[in-house]
C-alpha positions as CSV (number, residue, x, y, z in Angstrom):
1,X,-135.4,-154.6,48.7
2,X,-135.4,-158.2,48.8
3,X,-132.5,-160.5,49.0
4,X,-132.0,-164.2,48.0
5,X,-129.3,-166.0,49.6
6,X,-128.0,-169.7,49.2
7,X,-126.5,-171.8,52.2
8,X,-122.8,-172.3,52.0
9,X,-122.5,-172.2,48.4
10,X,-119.7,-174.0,46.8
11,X,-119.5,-176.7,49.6
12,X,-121.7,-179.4,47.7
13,X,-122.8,-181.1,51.3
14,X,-123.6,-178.1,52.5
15,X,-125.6,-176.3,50.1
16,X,-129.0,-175.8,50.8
17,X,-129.0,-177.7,53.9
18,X,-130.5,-175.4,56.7
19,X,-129.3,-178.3,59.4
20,X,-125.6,-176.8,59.1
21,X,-126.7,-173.2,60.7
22,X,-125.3,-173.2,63.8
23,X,-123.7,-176.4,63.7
24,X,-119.5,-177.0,63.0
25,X,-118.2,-179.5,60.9
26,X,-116.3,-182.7,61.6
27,X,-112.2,-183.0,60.9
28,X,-113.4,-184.7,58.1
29,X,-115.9,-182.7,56.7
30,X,-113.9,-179.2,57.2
31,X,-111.4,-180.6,55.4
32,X,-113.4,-181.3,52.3
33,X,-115.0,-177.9,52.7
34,X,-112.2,-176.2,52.5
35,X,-110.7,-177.9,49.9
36,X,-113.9,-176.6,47.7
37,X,-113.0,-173.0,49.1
38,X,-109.8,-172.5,48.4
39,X,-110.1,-168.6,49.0
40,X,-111.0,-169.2,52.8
């Protein structure tokens, strides 16, 4: 089986950016995050 998996999906600065693994977010930057995630 073979999966296909996108990169932070539903942050739209995020998303498909492979720079972000392993890397946190500024104060700035988690705040708009989340704000696209409510659920989290």
């Amino acid at each position: 089986m073979l999966l296909h998996t996108k990169t932070d999906n539903g942050v739209d600065f995020m998303m498909g950016v492979h720079a972000w693994h392993g890397k946190e977010p500024n104060a700035e930057q988690l705040k708009s995050a989340l704000e696209q995630k409510p659920e989290l």
